[in-house]
N, C-alpha and C positions, 0 to 999 in steps of 0.2 A: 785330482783336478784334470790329471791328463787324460784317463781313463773316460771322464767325462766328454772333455773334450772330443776327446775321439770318436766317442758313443754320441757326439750330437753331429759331428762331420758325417759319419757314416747313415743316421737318418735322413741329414738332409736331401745326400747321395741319390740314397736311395728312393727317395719321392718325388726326387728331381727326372729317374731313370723311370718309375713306373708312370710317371705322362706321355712316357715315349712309347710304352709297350703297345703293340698291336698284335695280334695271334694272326698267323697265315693258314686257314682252311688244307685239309690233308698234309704239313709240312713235317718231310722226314726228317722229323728234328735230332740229333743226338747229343749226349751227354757230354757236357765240355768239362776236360778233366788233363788231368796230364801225362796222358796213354793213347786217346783217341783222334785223330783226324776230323776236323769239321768243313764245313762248305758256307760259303757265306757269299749274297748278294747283292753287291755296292749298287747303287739306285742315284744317280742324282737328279731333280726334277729343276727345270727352268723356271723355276719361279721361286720367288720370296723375295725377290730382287728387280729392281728396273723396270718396279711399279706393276710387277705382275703375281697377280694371288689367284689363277686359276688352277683346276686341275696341275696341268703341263701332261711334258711325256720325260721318260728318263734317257736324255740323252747321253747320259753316260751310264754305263751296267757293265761293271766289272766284277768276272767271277772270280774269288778268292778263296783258296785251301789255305788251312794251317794244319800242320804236321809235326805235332809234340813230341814224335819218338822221332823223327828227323831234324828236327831243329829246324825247318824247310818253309817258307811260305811261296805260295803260286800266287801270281795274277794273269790272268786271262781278260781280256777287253773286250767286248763285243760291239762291234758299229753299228748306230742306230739305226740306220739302213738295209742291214742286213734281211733276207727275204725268210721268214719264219711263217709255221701254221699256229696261230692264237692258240693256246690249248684251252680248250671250253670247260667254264664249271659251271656250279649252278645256274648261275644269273647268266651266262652267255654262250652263244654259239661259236666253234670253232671258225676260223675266216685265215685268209691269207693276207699279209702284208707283211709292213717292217716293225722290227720287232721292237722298238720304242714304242709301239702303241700298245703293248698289253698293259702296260702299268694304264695306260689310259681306259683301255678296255672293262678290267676287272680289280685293277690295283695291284698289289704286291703277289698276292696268289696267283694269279693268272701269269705274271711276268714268272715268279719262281715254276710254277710246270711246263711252259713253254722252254726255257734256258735249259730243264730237264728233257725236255722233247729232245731239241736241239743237238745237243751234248751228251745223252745219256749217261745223266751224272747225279747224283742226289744232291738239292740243295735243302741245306738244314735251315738257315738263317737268312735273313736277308736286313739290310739297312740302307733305308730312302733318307736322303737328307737334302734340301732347297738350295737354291745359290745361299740366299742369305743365312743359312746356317753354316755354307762352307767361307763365308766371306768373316761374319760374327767368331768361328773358330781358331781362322788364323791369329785376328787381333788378341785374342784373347790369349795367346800362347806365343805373344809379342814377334810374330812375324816368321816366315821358314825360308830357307836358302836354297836357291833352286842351280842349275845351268840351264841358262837359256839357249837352242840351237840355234838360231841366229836371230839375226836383225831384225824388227818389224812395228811399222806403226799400226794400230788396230783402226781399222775402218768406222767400225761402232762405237767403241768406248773411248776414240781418240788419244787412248793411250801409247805411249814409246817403250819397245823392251831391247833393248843392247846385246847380243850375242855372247855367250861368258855369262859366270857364276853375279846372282843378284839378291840382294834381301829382299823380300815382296810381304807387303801389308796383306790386310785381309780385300782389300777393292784391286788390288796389283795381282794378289793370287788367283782372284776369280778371274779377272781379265787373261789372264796368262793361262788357265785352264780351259776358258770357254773357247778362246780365237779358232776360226780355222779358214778363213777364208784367204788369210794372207800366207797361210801354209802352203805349201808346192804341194805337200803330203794331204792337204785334205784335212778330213774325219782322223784318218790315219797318225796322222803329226800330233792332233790333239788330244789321242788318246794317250801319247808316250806323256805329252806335256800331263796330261791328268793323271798318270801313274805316278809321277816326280812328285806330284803335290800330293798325293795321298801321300806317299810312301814317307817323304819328309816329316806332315804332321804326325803320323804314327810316331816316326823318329823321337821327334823332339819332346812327345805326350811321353812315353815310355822313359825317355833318359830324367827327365825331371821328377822330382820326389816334391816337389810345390804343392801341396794340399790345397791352398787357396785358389789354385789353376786351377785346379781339378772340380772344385766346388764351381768355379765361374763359369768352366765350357760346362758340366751339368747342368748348370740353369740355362744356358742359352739353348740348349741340344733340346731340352722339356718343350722348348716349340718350334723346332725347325728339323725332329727328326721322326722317322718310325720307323719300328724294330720289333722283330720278336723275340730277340733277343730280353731273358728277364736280367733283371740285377743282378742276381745271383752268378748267372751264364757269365754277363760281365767280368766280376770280381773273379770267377776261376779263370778266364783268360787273361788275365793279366797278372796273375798268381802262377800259373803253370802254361803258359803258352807266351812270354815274352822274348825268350830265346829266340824263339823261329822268325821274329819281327827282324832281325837281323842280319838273317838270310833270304832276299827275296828274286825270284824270279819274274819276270814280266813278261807276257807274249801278246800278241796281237789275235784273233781272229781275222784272216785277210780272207779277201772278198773280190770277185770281178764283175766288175762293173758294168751291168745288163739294163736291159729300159724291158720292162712290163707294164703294157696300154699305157705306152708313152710315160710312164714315171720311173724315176732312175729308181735303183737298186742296186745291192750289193748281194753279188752270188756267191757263195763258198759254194767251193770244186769239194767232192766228196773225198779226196785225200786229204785235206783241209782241216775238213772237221772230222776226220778219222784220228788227225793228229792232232787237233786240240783234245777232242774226246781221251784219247790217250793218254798223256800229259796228264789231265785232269784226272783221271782214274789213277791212274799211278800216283800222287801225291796224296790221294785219298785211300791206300794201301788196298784198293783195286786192281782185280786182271782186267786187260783188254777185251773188250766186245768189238766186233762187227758191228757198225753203223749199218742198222737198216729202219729209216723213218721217212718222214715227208720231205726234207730236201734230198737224200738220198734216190728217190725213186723218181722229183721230178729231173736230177741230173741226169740219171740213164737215162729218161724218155727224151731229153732236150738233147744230149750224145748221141743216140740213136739218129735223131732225126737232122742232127748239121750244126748242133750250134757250137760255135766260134769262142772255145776258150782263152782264146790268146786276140780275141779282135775289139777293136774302139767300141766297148757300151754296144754290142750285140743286141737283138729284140731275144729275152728269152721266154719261152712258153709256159702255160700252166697247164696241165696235161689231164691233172685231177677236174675232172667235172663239177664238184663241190665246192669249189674254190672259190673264196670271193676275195677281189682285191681293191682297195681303194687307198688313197692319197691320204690317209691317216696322220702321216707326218708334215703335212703340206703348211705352210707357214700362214696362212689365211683360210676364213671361210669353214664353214659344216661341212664334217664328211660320217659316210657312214662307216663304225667298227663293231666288227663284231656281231652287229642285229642291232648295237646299239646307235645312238645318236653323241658325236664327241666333236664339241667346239675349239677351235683351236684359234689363236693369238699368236701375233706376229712374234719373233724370236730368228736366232740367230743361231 
């Protein structure tokens, strides 16, 4: 009976997991085992929540190594802001903007070879999940314990969060992930806040052996996630890659602050992402490369010609001729990405 048992948990599992699968066109994918280093790309999209079912963009994209012969995990954060070249596939043309619009542009593909552009780093995996799957997962794992950096009432969701350690529902952890306006730090603040909350539920999914959790967040995950990630991939990271959940590193991507044709942006200075780049090769048992790609080359030209690393939101240039930029993240209104046409909905 228990055999059985087990053999019916496990199908359900797994047909709960292959709703979620989605294959990423060219992704260097590798074998998840418990010898090898993998790459994976956290995705969250603003919607599924607060009455919104469109496309979105991923406002939060955090790069994440696991490192089974180090027992090691990395996270890397990247601000939505940040000024990237789209990397083009089939369906679309290369274009300049911030880099929350590739998942808008071409989906998951386009975001994973851009983040490659970016960083020169191989991403193997990637996993997009909506507010309301991140909201649906906390309840589900009756809640995670975070530190709040301080004080703040939230403008939008009217919520209060107290300074010091708090338990947060699943509508409390979304609020407490999404804020940033009330942050001194920005984008910046809310990335650390969104690393607490990832890093917690991993926590709390790992430490508990609850089969019945496990079955619950499955079904909920069957529509509020996509991954290329198969079953299988699953089941051996949590079989030989749990150790390393235990040890985790967090970095930022930092950025300075430039206006191109009047729309703010976030510049990383090319020592920047030499050292994110770094970082990230080295946890993937990687040597160091030489960054030489599209922001690289347009910072020598923008250096070359005067621009103001250390000055208030500078105008910076785009020096490539090919380059097209447009308001992609803009909180209203049709913009063009890409070649293509992408509606965007008010959001926070």
């Amino acid at each position: 009976m228990g055999s059985a048992s087990a053999a019916y948990v496990y199908y359900q599992a797994k047909s709960s997991i292959d709703k979620t699968y989605s294959a990423a066109q060219g992704a260097k994918t590798a074998k998840v085992s418990s010898t090898k280093p993998i790459s994976i790309l956290l995705m969250g999209t603003d919607t599924g929540a607060l009455g919104r079912t469109y496309k979105g963009r991923t406002d939060t994209m955090i790069v994440v190594t696991i490192n089974p012969k180090t027992n090691k995990t990395t996270m890397v954060s990247i601000p939505r802001d940040t000024l990237a070249k789209i990397s083009a596939t089939s369906s679309n043309s290369s274009s300049t903007q911030k880099i929350n619009a590739a998942y808008t542009v071409g989906g998951a593909t386009t975001a994973m070879k851009t983040v490659e552009s970016l960083l020169n780093i191989p991403i193997n995996y990637y996993v997009t999940i909506n507010m309301g799957g991140l909201e649906k997962v906390v309840n589900a794992i009756g809640g995670i314990d975070v530190n709040v950096p301080f004080s703040w009432s939230d403008s939008h969701t009217h919520m209060s969060f107290k300074k010091g350690k708090a338990h947060l529902n699943g509508k409390q952890a979304l609020a407490f992930a999404r804020m940033r306006y009330e942050d001194p730090n920005g984008d910046y603040g809310r990335q650390k806040r969104q690393q607490q909350v990832i890093q917690q539920i991993v926590k709390k999914v790992t430490k508990s052996g609850n089969v019945s959790m496990y079955r619950k967040l499955l079904s909920l995950l069957s529509n509020n996630m996509k991954t290329n990630l198969s079953f299988s991939d699953m089941v051996s990271l949590a079989e030989n890659d749990k150790s390393a959940t235990k040890s985790v590193k967090k970095y930022t991507l930092q950025g300075v602050g430039a206006y191109i044709n009047e729309e703010s942006y976030q510049v990383p200075t090319t020592k920047e992402l030499q050292k994110m780049s770094n970082t990230l090769r080295k946890s993937l048992g990687l040597s160091s490369e030489t960054l030489s790609n599209y922001n690289t080359s347009e910072n020598k030209l923008n250096t070359a010609n005067g621009f103001d690393w250390s000055g208030d939101n500078p105008d910076y240039t785009l020096y490539d001729s090919t380059s097209t930029t447009s308001d992609s993240t803009s909180d209203t209104g049709t913009t063009t990405a890409g070649g293509g046409t992408a509606t965007m909905q008010p959001g926070y």
